[in-house]
C-alpha positions in Angstrom: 2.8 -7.5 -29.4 3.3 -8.6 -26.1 0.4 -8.6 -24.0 -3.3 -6.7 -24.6 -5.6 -5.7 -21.6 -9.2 -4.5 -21.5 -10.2 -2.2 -19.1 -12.6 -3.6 -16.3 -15.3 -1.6 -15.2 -13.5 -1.0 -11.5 -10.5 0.9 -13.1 -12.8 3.3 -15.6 -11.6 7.0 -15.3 -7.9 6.0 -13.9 -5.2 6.9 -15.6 -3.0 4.9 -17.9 0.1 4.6 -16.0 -1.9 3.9 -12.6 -4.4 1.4 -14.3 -1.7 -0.4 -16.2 0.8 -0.5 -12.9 -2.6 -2.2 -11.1 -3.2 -4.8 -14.0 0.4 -5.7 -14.8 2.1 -5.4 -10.9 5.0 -3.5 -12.6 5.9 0.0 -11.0 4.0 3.4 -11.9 7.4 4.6 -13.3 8.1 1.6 -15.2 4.4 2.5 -16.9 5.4 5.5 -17.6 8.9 5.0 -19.3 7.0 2.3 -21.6 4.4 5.1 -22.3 6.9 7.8 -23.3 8.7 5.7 -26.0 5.1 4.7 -27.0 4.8 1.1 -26.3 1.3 1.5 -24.4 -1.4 2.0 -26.7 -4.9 2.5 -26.2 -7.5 1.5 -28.9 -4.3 1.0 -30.9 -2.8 4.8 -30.6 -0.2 6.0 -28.0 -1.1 7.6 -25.2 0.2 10.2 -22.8 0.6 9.2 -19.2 -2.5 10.9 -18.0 -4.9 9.5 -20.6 -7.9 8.4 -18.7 -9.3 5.1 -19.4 -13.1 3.6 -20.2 -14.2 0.3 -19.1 -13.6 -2.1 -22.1 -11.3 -0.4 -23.9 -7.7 -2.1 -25.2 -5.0 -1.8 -24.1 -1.9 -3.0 -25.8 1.7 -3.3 -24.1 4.4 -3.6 -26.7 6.9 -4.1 -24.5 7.8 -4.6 -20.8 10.2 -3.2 -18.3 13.7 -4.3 -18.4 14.4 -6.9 -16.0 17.0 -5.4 -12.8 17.7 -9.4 -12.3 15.6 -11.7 -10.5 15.3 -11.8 -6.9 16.2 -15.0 -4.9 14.5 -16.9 -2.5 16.0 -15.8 1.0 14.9 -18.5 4.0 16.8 -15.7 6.7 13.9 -13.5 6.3 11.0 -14.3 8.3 7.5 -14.8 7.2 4.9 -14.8 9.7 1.9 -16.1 8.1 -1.8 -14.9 9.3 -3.9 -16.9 6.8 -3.1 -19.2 4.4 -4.6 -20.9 1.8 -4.5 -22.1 -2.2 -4.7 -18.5 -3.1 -3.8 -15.9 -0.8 -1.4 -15.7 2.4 -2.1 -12.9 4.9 1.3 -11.7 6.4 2.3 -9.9 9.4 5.2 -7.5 8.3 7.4 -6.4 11.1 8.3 -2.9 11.0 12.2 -2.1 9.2 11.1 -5.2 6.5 11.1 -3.5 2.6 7.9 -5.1 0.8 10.0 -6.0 -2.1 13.5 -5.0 -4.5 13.6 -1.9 -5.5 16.4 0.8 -5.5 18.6 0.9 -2.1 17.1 -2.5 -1.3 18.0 -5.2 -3.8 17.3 -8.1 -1.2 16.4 -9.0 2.1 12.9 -7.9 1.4 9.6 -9.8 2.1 9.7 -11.2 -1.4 13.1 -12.5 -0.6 11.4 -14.5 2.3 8.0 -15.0 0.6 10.0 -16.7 -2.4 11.5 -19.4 0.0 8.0 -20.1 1.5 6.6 -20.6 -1.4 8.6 -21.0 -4.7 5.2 -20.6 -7.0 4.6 -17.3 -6.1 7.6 -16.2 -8.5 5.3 -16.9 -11.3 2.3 -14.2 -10.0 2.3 -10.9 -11.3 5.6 -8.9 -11.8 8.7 -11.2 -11.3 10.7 -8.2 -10.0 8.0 -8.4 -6.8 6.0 -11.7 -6.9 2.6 -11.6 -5.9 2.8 -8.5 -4.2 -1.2 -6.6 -5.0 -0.3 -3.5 -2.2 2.4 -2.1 0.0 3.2 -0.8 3.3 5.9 1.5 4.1 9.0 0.3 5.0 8.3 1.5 9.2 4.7 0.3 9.3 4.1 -2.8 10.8 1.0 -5.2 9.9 -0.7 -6.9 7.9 -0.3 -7.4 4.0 -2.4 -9.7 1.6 -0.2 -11.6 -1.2 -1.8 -13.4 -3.9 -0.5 -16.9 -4.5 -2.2 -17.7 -7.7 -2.6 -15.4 -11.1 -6.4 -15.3 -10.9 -6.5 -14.6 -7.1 -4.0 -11.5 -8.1 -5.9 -10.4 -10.7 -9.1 -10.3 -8.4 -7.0 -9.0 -5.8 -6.1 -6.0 -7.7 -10.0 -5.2 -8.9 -11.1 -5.1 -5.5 -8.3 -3.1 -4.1 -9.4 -0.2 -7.6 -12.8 -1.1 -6.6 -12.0 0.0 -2.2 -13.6 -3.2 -1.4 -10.7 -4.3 0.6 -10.9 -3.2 4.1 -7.8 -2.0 5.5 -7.8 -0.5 8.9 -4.5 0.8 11.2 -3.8 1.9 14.8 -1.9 5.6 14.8 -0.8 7.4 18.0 -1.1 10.7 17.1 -0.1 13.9 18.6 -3.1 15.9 20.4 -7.1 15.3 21.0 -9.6 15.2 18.2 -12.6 17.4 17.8 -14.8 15.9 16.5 -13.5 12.4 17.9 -14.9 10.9 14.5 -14.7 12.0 11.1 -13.6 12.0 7.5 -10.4 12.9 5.7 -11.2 14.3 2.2 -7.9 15.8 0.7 -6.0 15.0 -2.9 -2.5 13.7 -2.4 0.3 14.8 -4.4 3.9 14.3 -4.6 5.2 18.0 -3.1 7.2 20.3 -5.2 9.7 21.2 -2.3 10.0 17.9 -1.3 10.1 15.3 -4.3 10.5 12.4 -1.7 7.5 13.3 0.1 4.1 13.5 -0.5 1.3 16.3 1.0 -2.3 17.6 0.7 -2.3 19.8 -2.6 -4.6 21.2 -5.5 -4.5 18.7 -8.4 -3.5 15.9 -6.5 -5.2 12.6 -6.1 -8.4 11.6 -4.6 -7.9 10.9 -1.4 -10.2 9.6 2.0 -9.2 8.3 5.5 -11.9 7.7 7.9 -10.9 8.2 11.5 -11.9 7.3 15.1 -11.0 8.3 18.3 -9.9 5.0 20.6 -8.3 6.6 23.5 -6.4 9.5 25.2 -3.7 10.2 26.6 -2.6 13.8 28.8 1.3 13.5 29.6 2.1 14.0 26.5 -1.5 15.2 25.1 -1.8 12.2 22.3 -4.9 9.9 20.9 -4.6 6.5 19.8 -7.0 6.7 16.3 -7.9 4.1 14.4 -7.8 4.5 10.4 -9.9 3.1 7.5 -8.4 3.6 4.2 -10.9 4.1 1.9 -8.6 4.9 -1.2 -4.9 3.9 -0.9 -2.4 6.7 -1.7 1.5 6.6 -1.2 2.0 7.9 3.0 -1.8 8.5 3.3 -3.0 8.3 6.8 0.3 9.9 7.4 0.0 13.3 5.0 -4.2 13.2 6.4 -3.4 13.2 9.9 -0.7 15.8 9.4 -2.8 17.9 7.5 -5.5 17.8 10.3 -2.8 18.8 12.9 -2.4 15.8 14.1 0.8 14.1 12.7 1.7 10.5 14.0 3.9 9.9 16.7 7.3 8.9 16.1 7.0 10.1 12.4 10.1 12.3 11.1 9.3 12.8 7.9 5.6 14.2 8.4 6.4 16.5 11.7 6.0 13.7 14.2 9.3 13.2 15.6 8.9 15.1 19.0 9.9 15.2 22.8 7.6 13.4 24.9 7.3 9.9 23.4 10.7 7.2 23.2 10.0 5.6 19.5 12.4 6.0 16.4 9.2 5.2 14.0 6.1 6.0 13.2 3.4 4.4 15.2 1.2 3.4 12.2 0.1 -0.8 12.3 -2.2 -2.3 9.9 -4.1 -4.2 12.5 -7.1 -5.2 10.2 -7.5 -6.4 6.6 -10.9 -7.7 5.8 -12.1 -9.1 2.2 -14.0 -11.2 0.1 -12.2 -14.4 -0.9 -10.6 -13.7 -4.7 -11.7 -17.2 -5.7 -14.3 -18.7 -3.4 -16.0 -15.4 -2.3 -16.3 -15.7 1.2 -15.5 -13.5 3.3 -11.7 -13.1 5.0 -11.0 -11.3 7.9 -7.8 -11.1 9.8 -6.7 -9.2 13.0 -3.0 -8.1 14.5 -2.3 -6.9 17.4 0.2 -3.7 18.6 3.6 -5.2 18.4 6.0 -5.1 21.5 7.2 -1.8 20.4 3.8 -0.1 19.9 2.6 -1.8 23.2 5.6 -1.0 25.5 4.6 3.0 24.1 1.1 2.9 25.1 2.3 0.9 28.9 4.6 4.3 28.9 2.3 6.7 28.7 -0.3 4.7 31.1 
């Protein structure tokens, strides 16, 4: 036996392949191949993927993904470093920068760079992407959280299951808003047509996005909106706004690539990240502003 969880109270009703991904750091579909040959068991019985869990029940894991190779310490990529302390570093990702390995990117990623800042990190979490408790996409700029210790990880990743991280982002979106304040509440799925992409369906997950209004714009008709995440699904604020008509500027693969506005990426920065110390408890709150290429669009439009 390799390793046995029990379930905390802030991942009851998730599924097995989400709540083992959050506990362990390893990828949903690294979960799910160890579910499918049976190596995940659950009150000492396999499981199917789906399986939703109760607080305090065991969880065994009796095996663990095969390892794609280690990644390396890589002092060429950048860190820019927010907040820093024993536990956690809050980073400011420049758009382009890949969180960590994975298929099509097998270095050069914020890992890469986070590794030659701080060597120790390679022992947090998943090896294959070292301290890493959330993501953003690979075009979205701002700020990240990385644990540097196991029990701020682990602390880390309750809070984040619990939505007690606060996580806010600036969108240009095309259009006005009515009303200028409101709620997103629509499941995400992965879309049948489109495998890659993700979209607003029946069956999919949970999903919420809080949304206000902080300026317009008339030539082209656009709104800079800012975002709160309250749950934290693959392309979120991307698939919401898109489902409300409103897709993000810049954004190709969500309808948002159009005439009127000179940017070859989505306009989506994490300008906000607010929580509660994993260790000491008090409270952490970081700001970022637009980067040059987000700022030189709003100048642009006036």
């Amino acid at each position: 036996m390799e390793e046995e969880l029990v379930v905390p109270g802030a991942l009851a009703g998730e599924r097995v392949d989400r709540a083992v991904a959050l506990l362990t750091g390893w990828s949903r579909s690294e979960v799910q191949a160890l579910v499918a040959e049976g190596s995940v068991l659950v009150d000492g019985a396999p499981v199917a993927k789906s399986r939703k869990l109760e607080e305090g029940e065991l969880v065994e894991l009796l095996a663990v993904p095969p390892s794609p190779g280690m990644p390396e310490p890589d002092p060429a990529v950048e860190v820019v470093v927010r907040h820093q302390d024993d536990d956690v570093l809050v980073v400011a990702k420049p758009a382009g920068l890949v969180v960590h390995p994975g298929a099509g990117h097998p270095d050069g990623t914020l890992v890469n760079g986070l590794l030659a800042l701080d060597p120790a990190i390679a022992s947090v979490g998943d090896p294959h992407r070292p301290g890493i408790v959330h993501r953003l996409d690979r075009d979205t700029s701002g700020l990240l959280v990385v644990a540097r210790s196991e029990r701020a990880r682990h602390s880390l990743v309750q809070a984040l299951a619990a939505h007690e991280v606060t996580r806010e982002y600036l969108a240009l979106v095309w259009g006005h808003l009515e009303p200028r304040r409101g709620v997103v509440d629509a499941p995400i799925g992965r879309s049948v047509r489109r495998p890659t992409r993700m979209t607003v369906r029946e069956g999919g997950r949970v999903a919420r996005t809080a949304y206000e209004v902080q300026g317009e714009y008339e030539r082209p008709a656009v709104s800079l909106v800012r975002c709160t995440l309250e749950t934290g699904r693959t392309h979120q604020i991307r698939v919401h706004l898109q489902a409300i008509g409103h897709p993000v500027v810049g954004d190709a693969a969500y309808s948002g690539a159009r005439p009127g506005v000179a940017l070859d990426r989505p306009f989506l920065h994490a300008t906000r990240l607010a929580f509660s110390h994993p260790v000491t408890g008090e409270p952490v709150v970081v700001d970022e502003p637009l980067p040059p290429d987000l700022e030189a669009v709003l100048s642009a439009l006036g």
